[in-house]
N, C-alpha and C positions, 0 to 999 in steps of 0.2 A: 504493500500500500504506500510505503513512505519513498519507494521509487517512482510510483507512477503520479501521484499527490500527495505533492509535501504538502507539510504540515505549517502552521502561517509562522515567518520569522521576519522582526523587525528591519535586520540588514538586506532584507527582500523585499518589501512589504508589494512592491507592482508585479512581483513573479509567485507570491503565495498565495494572493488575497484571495484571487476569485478560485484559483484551485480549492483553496481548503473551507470556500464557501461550497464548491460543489460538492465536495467529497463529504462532509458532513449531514449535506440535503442527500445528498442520490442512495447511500450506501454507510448508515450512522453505525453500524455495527462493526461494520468492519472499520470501519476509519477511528473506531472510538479504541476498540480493539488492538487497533498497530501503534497509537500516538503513544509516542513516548512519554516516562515520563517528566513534569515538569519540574525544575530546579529554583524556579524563580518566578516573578507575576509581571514578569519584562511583556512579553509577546502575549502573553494573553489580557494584559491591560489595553494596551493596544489594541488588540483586534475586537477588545468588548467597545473597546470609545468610539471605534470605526463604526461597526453596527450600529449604535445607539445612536450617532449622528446624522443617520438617514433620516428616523423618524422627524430625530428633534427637530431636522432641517424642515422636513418637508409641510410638518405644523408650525413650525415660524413663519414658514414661506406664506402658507395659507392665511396666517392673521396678520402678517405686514412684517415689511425689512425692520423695521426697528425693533420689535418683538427679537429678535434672533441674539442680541445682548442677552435680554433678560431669559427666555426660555432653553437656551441652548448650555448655558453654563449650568441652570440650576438640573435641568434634565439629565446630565452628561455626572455629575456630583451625585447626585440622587440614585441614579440608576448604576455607577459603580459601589458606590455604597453597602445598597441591597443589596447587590449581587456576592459582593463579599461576605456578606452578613448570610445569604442564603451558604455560598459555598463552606461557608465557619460551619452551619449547622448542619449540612448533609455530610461534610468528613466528620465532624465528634458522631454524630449518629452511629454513623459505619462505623468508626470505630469501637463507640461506646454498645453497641449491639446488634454488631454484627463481626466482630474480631476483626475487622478491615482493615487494612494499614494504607487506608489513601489520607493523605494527608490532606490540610488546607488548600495548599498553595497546588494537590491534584485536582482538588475538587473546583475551585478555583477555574483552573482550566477549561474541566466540562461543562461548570458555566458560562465561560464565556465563547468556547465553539458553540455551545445551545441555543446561544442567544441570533442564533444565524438568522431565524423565521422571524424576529420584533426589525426586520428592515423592511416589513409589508403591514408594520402592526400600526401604521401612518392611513391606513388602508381600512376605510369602516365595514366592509364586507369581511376582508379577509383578515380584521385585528384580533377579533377573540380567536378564530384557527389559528393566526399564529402564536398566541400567549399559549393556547392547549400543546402545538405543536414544540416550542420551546418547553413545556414540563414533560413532553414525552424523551424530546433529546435528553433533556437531564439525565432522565429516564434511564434510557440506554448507555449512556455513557458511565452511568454506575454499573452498568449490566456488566458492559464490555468492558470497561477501563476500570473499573472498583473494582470490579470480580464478585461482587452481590449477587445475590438469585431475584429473581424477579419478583418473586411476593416480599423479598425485606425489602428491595429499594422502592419500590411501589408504596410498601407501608411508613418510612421513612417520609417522603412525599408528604403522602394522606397525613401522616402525626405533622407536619408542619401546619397545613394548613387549620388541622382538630385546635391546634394549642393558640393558634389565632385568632381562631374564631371564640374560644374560650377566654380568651384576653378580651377580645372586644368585648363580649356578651358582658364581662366581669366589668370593664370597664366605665359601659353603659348603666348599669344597675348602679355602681358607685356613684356616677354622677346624676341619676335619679334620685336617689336616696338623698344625696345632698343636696340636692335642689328642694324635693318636698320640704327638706326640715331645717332648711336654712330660712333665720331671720330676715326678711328683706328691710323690717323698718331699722335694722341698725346703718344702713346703708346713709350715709351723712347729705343731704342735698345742699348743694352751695351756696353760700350765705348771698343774701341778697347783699351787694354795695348799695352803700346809701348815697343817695343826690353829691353831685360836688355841691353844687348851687347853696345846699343847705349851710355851707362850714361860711359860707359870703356875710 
């Protein structure tokens, strides 16, 4: 695999790009399968900020040139972010229960060749296919590249989302809660200023 489609490297980035965007669309098993693995979050930073700047582009473009300051930094910030923060939790997972030895900075990786399908999630038809199809790559790249069986990385997955949803749900009742039983009259209203005119 790693003859016929390399794998994306910074010192290359116009001779890897579109290879290892096809090879991770046409054939995720196998390409997830042969990638080496990663030593560092060099090239796979890279190739996530790539991806992520389709969309950001192409929804700046759509609400006006000067939107693209503001939405393309904070989207590009935002969406490496999480993405680290996803890749943190599906390696401790694997490791912590599933004896895995993929590390951060592999997991890391599979997230960010995953993220291949969010360069059409600019796309209101095909956004939710591709957010589904990006949790499938994930998917397989633990299949293939993690060495996981398919009902634990599936269930790793599904527990992300469970623990989120349970965050919110918790989150929203606390702040029910505190709103029914919070006093509003202690709430100070601003003193009226009095007349200049009067001090005359």
């Amino acid at each position: 695999m790693t003859a016929t489609t390399p794998y994306f490297s910074t010192r290359h980035i116009g001779a890897t790009l579109v290879d290892a965007f096809r090879g991770v669309m046409r054939a995720p098993t196998d390409y997830f399968a042969a990638m080496p693995e990663a030593h560092d979050y060099r090239d796979s930073s890279i190739l996530l900020l790539i991806y992520l700047c389709i969309p950001a582009l192409m929804t700046s473009l759509a609400t006006g040139i000067v939107s693209i300051v503001i939405i393309l930094p904070v989207f590009l910030i935002f969406g490496f972010v999480s993405t680290w923060l996803w890749a943190s939790y599906l390696g401790w997972a694997a490791r912590r229960f599933c004896a895995a030895s993929l590390s951060t900075t592999d997991a890391f990786q599979i997230c960010a060749y995953g993220t291949a399908p969010l360069v059409f999630s600019w796309i209101p038809i095909l956004g939710m296919v591709a957010w589904l199809w990006n949790l499938y790559l994930n998917w397989q790249g633990l299949i293939s590249h993690g060495r996981l069986g398919g009902g634990s990385a599936l269930l790793i997955i599904i527990g992300a989302f469970v623990l989120m949803g349970l965050s919110l749900a918790v989150l929203v009742m606390l702040l029910a809660y505190y709103s029914l039983h919070f006093d509003w009259q202690w709430l100070s209203i601003p003193p009226t200023l009095p007349d200049p005119l009067t001090y005359l």
